[in-house]
C-alpha positions as a LaTeX table, in Angstrom:
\begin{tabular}{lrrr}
\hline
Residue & $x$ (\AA) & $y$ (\AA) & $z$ (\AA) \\
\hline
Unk1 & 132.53 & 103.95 & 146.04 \\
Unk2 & 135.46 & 102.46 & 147.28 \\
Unk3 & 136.12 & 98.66 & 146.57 \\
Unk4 & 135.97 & 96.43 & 149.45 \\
Unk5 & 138.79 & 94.31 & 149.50 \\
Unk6 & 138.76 & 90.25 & 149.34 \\
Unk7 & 137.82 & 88.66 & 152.27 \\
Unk8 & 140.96 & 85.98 & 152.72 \\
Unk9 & 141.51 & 82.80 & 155.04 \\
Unk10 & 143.76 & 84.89 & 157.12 \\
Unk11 & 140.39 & 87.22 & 158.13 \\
Unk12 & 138.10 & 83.70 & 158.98 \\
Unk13 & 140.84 & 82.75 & 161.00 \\
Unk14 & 140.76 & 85.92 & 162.77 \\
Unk15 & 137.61 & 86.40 & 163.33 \\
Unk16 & 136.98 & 82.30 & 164.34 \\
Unk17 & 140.58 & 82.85 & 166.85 \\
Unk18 & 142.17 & 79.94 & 165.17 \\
Unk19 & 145.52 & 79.65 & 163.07 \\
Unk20 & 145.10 & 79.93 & 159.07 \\
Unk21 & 145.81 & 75.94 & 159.11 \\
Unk22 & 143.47 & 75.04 & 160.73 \\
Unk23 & 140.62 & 77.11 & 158.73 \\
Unk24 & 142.07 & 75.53 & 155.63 \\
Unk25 & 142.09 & 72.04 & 157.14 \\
Unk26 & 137.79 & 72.96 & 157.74 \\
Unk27 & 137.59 & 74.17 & 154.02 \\
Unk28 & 139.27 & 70.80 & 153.05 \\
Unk29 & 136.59 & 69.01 & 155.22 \\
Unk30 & 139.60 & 66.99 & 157.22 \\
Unk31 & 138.25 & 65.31 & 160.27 \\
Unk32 & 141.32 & 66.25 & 162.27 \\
Unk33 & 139.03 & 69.18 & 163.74 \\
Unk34 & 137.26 & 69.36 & 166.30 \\
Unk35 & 133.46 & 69.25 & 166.21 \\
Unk36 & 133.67 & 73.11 & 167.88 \\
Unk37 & 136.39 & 74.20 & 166.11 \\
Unk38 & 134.55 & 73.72 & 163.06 \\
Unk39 & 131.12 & 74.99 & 163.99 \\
Unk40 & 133.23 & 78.30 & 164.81 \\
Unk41 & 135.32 & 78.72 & 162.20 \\
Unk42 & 132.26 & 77.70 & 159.63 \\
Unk43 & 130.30 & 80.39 & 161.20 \\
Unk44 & 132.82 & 83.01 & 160.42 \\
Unk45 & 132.47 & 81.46 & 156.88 \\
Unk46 & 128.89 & 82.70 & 156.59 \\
Unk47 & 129.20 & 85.92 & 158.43 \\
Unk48 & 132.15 & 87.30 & 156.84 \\
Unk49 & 130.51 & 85.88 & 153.28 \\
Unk50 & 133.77 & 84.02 & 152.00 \\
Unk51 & 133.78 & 82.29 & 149.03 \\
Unk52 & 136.05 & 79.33 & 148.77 \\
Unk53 & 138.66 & 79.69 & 145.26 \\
Unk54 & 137.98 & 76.83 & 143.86 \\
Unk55 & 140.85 & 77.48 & 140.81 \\
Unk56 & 143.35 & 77.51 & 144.55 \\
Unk57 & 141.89 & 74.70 & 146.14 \\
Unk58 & 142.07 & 72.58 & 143.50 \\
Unk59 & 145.86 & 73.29 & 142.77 \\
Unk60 & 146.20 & 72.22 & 146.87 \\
Unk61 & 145.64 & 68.68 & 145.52 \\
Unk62 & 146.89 & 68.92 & 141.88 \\
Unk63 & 150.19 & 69.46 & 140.49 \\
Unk64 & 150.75 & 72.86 & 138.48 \\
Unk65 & 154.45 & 71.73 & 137.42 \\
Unk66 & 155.23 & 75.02 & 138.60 \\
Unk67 & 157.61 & 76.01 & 141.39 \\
Unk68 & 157.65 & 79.70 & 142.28 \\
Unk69 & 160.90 & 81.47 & 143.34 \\
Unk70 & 160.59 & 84.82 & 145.98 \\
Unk71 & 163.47 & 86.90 & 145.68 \\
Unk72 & 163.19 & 89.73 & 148.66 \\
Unk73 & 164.19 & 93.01 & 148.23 \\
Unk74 & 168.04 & 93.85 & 149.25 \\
Unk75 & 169.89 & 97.76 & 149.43 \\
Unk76 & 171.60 & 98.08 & 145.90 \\
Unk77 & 172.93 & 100.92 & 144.27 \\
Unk78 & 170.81 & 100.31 & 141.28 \\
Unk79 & 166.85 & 99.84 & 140.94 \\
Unk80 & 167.04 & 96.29 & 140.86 \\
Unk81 & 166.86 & 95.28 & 144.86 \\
Unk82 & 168.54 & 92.06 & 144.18 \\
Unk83 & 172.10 & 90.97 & 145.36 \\
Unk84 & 174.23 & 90.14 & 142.92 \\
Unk85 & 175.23 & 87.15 & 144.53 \\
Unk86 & 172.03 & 85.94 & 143.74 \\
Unk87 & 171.87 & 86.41 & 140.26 \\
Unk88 & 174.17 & 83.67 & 139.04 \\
Unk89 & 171.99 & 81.05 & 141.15 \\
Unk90 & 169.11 & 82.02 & 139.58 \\
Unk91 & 170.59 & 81.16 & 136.48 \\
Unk92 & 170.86 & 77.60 & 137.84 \\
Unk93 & 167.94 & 77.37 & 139.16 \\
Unk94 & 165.77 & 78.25 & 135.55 \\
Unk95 & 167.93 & 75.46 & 134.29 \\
Unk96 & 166.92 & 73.03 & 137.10 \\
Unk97 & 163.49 & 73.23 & 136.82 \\
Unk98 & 163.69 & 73.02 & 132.67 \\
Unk99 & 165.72 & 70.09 & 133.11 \\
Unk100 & 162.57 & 68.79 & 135.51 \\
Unk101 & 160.40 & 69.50 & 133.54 \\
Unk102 & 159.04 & 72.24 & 135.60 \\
Unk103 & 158.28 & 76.27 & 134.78 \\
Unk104 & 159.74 & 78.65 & 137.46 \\
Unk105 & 157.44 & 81.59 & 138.44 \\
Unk106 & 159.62 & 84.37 & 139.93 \\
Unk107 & 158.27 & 87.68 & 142.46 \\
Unk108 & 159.69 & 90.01 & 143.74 \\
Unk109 & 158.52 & 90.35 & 147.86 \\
Unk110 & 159.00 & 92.65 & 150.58 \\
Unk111 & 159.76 & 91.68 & 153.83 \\
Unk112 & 156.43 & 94.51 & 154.90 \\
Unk113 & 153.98 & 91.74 & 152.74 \\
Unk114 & 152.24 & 89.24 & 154.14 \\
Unk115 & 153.52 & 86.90 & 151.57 \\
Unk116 & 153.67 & 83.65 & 153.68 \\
Unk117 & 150.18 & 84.44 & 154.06 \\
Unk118 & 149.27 & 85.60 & 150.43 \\
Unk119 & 150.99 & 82.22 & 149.10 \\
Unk120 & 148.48 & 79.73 & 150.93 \\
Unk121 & 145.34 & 81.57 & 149.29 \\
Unk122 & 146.38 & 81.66 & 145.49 \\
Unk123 & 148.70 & 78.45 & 145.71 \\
Unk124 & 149.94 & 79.20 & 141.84 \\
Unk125 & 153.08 & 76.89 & 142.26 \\
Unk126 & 153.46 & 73.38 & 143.79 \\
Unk127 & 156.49 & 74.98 & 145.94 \\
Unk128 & 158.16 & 77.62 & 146.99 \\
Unk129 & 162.33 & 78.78 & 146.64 \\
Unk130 & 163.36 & 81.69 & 148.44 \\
Unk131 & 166.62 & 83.76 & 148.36 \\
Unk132 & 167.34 & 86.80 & 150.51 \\
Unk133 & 165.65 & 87.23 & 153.99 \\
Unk134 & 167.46 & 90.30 & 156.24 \\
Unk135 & 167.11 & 89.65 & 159.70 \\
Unk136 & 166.70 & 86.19 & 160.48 \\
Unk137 & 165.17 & 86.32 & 163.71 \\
Unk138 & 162.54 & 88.34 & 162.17 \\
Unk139 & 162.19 & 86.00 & 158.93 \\
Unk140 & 161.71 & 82.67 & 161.03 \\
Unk141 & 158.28 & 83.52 & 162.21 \\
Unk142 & 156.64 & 83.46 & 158.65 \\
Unk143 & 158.89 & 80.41 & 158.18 \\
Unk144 & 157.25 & 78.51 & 160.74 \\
Unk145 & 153.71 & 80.14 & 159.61 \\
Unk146 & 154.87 & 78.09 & 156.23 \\
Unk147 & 155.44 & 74.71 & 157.99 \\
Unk148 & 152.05 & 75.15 & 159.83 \\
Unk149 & 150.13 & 75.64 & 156.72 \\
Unk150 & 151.91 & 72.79 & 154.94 \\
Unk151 & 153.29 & 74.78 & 152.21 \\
Unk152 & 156.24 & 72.68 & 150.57 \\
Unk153 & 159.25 & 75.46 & 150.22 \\
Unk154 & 163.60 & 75.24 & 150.50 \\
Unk155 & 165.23 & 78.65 & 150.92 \\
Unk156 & 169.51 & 79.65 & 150.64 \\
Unk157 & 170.73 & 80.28 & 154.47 \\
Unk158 & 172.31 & 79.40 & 157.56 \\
Unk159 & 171.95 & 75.53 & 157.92 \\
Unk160 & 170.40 & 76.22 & 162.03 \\
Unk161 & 169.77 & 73.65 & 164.52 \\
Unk162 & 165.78 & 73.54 & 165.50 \\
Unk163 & 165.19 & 75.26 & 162.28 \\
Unk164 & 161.66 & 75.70 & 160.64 \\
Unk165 & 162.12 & 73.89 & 156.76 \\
Unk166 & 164.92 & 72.98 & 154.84 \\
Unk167 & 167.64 & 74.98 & 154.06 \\
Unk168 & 171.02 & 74.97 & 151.42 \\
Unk169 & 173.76 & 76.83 & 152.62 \\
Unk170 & 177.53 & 77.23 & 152.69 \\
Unk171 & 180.03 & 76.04 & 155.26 \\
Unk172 & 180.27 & 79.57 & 156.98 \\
Unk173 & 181.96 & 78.46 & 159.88 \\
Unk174 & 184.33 & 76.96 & 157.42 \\
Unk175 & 184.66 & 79.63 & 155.00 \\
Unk176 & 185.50 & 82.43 & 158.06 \\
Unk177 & 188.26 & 79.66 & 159.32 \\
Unk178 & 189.82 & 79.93 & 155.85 \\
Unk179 & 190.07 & 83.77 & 155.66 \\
Unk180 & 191.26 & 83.62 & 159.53 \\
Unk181 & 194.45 & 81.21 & 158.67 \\
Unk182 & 194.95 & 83.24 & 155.35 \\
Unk183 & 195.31 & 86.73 & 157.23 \\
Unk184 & 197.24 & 85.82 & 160.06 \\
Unk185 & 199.32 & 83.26 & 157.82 \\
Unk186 & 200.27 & 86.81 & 156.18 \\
Unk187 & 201.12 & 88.65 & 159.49 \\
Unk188 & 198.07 & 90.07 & 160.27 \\
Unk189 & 197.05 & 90.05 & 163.41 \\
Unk190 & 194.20 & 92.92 & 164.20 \\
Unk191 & 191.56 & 92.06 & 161.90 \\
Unk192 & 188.55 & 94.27 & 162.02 \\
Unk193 & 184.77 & 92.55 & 161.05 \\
Unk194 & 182.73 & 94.63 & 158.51 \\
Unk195 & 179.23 & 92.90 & 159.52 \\
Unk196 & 176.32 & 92.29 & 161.81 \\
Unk197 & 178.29 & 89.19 & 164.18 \\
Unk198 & 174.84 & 87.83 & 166.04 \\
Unk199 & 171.70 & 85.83 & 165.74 \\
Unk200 & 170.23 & 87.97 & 163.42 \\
Unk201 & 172.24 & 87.22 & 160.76 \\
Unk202 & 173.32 & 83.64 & 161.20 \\
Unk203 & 175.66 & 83.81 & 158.21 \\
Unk204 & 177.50 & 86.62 & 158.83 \\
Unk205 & 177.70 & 85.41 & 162.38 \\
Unk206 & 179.52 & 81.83 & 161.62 \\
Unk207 & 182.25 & 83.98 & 159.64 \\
Unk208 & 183.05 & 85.96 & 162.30 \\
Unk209 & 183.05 & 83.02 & 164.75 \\
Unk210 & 184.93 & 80.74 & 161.79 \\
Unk211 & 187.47 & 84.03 & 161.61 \\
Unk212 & 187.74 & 84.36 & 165.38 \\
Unk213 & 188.68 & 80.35 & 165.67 \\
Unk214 & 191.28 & 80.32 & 163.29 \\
Unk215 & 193.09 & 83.12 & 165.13 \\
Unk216 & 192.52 & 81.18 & 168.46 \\
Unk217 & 194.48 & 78.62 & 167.13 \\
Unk218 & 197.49 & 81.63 & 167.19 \\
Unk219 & 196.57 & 82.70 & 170.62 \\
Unk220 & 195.45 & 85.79 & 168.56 \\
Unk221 & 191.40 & 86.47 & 168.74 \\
Unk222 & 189.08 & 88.97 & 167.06 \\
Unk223 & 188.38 & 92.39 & 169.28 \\
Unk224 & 185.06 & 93.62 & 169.58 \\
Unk225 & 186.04 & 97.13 & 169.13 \\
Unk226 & 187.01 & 96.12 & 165.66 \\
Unk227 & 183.42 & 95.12 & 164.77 \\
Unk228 & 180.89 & 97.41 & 162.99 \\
Unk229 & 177.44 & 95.86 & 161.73 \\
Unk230 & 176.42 & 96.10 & 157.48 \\
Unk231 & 174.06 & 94.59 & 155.84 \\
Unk232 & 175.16 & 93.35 & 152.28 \\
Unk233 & 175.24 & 96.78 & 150.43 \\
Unk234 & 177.85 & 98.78 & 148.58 \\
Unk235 & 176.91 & 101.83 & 150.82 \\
Unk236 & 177.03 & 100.08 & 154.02 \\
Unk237 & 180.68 & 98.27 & 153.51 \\
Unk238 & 181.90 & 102.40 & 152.75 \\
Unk239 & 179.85 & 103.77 & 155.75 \\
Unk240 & 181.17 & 100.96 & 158.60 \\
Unk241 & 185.15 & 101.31 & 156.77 \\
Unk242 & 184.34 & 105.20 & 157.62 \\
Unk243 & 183.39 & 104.35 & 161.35 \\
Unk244 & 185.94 & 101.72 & 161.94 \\
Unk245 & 188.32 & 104.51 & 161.00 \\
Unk246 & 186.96 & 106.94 & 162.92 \\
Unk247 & 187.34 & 104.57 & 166.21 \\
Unk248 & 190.95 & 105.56 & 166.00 \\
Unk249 & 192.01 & 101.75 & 167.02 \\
Unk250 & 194.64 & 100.04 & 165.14 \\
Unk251 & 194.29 & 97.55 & 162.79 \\
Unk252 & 195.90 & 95.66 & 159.95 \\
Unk253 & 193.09 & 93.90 & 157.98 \\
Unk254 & 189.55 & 93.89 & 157.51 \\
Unk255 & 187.49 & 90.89 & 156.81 \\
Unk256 & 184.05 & 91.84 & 155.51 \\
Unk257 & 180.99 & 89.95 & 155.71 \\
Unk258 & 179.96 & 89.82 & 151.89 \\
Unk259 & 181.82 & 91.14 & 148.98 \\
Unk260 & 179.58 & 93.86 & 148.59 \\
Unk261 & 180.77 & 95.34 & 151.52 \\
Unk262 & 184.14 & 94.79 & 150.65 \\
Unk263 & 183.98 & 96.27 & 147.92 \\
Unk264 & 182.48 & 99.55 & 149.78 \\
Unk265 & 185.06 & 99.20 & 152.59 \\
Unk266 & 187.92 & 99.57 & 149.58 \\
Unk267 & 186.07 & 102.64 & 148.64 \\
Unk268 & 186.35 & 104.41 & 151.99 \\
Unk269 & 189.99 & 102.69 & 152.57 \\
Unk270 & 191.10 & 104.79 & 149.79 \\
Unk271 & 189.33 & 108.24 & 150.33 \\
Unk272 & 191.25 & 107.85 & 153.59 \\
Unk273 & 194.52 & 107.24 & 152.11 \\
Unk274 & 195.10 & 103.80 & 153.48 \\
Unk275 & 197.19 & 101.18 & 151.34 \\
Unk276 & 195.50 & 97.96 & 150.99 \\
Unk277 & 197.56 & 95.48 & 150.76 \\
Unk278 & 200.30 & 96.85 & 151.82 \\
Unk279 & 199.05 & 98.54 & 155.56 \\
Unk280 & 195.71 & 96.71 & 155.36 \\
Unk281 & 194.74 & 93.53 & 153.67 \\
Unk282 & 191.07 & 93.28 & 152.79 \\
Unk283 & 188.93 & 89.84 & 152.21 \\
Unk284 & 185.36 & 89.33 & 151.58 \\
Unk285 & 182.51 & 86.54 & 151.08 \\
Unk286 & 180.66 & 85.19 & 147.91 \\
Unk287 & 183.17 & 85.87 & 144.79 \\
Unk288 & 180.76 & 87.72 & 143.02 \\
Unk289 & 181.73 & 89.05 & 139.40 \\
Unk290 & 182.45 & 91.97 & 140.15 \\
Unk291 & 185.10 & 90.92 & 143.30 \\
Unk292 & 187.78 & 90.14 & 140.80 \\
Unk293 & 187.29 & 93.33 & 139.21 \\
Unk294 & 187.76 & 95.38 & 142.56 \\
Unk295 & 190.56 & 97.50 & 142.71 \\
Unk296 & 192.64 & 96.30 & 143.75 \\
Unk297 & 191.28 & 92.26 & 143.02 \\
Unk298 & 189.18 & 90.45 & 146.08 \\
Unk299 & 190.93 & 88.51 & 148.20 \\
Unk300 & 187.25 & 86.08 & 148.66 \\
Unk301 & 185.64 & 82.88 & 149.38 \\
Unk302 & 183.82 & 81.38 & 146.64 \\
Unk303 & 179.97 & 79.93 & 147.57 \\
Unk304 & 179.25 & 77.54 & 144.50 \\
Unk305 & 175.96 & 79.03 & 143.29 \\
Unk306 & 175.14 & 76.90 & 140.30 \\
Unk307 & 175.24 & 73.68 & 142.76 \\
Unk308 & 173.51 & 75.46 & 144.78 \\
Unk309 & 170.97 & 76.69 & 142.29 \\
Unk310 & 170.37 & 72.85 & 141.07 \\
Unk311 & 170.23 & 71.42 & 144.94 \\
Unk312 & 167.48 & 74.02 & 146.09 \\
Unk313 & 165.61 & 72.47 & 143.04 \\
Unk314 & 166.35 & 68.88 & 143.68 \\
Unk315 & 165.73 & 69.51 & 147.59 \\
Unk316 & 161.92 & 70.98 & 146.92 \\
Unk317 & 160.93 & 68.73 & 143.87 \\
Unk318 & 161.78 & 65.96 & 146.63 \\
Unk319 & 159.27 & 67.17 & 148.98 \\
Unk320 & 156.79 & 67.18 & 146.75 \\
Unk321 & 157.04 & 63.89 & 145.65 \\
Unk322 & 156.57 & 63.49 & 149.46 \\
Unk323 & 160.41 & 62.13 & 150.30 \\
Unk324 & 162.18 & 62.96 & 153.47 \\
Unk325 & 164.71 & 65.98 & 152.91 \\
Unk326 & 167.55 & 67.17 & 154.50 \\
Unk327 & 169.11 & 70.79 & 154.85 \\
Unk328 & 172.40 & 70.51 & 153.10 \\
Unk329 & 175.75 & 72.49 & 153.92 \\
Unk330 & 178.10 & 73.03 & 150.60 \\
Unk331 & 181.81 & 73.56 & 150.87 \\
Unk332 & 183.33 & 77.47 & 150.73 \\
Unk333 & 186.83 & 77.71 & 149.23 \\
Unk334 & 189.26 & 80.78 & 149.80 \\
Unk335 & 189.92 & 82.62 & 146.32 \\
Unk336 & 193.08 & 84.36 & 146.66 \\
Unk337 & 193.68 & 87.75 & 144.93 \\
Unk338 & 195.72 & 91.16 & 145.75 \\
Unk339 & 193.71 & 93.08 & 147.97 \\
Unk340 & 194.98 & 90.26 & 150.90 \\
Unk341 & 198.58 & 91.20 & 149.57 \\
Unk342 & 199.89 & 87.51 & 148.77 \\
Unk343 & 202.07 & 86.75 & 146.43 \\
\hline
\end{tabular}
């Protein structure tokens, strides 16, 4: 006989037609309800059966001293899913919360899983961290499903107007301008975009706009044609270098969108038989360990993840405590190394 599966908040809330907040505001007995809303939602209550977790509600108005850290899934060449880039701030993180006093639960989560969802039912942390998203436009609708339900939680990304939560991010913008004014300080003046340049990927975006400003400031500008959308992944830096090239249009450097796809776009650069630096200059985004390594080095801009590691900390112990927070923006400085071809 097959098991039949848990019957959750999400499936009162269904079968009442109300949001998941508001079933967990009846379950909590808050008189901001409405007499009918209530009579509905506790009459899915008894004909669906649930049973309320008492070990969850009561960590709703207790503190675990636990904060709980979602890492999502990202392309790698290697079983591990995880970015690199995100490795070193975890490291800061762990530290963080010891220094708090706090332990740090860490999952793994698919973008597929209903975790926004799954988190409100079985509450194990006080908070929630996350790292690593995709497509933003797609992301921001379990965001906002997290500020509904009152869940406390910072996450690493694009620092957005009208944005649902708080967020710690770099200066994009910034960081784009730098590698701009460092290529064309160099002579370069048709720089191609390894990257998705839109909404969907707010970060990648502000480079390429931060990129295409410094060059204005030339009366030089980025050209569309010289575009070709990656997300961060070894595999997709080589495959968009191999399209680029296959456009047949000129160009004299490539700025990629993470360093994992610079480090893919050297790859295909040199299958092709292209010098970089000397006919193309290559930069990328993040300084990752393995960017100095590249061959030849990563001309990069460095993200500082160990302050960023301790702010996303800082940022969602404050909440807790029930203090106003603000999304912060950190600095990006340019690393200079020989794939740009500087001296």
């Amino acid at each position: 006989m097959a098991r039949r599966s848990k019957v959750t908040s999400i499936d009162i809330a269904h079968r009442a037609g109300v949001s998941q907040a508001t079933v967990s505001r009846v379950l909590s007995g808050s008189p901001l309800v409405n007499a009918d809303t209530r009579k509905r939602v506790e009459a899915a209550v008894r004909e669906l059966n649930y049973k309320v977790d008492r070990h969850a509600s009561s960590l709703r108005t207790q503190s675990s001293r636990t904060l709980a850290l979602l890492l999502f899934e990202d392309p790698t060449p290697d079983d591990s899913h995880i970015n690199p880039f995100f490795l070193s701030m975890l490291g800061s993180i762990t530290r963080a919360c010891a220094r708090a006093g706090y332990d740090l639960l860490v999952s793994f989560q698919q973008l597929s899983d209903d975790w926004h969802a799954d988190y409100e039912d079985t509450m194990k942390a006080d908070g929630l961290i996350l790292l690593g998203y995709g497509d933003y436009l797609a992301y921001r609708g379990k965001l906002e499903a997290l500020v509904e339900q009152g869940t406390r939680f910072v996450r690493w990304g694009a620092v957005l107007p009208g944005q649902p939560g708080v967020s710690i991010g770099c200066d994009n913008h910034h960081g784009g301008q730098l590698v701009g004014e460092h290529l064309a300080s160099l002579g370069r003046r048709r720089i191609a975009f390894l990257g998705d340049a839109s909404s969907h990927y707010p970060e990648f975006f502000d480079r390429y706009r931060g990129c295409d400003a410094a060059l204005a400031k030339r009366g030089l500008a980025m050209d569309a044609g010289l575009q070709v959308d990656a997300v961060s992944s070894e595999e997709a830096g080589h495959a968009a270098a191999r399209t680029l090239l296959a456009r047949g249009l000129p160009f004299d450097a490539v700025f990629a969108a993470s360093d994992l796809i610079a480090i893919g776009a050297l790859r295909a650069l040199a299958e092709a038989g292209q010098d970089v630096p000397g006919r193309i200059a290559v930069a990328g985004f993040d300084d990752i360990p393995m960017a100095r390594f590249a061959q030849p080095a990563l001309t990069t801009v460095y993200q500082d993840t160990s302050r960023a590691g301790t702010l996303l900390v800082e940022s969602l112990l404050a909440q807790i405590r029930g203090e106003a927070v603000e999304s912060t923006t950190l600095p990006a400085t340019l690393v200079v190394r020989r794939s740009s071809g500087a001296d």
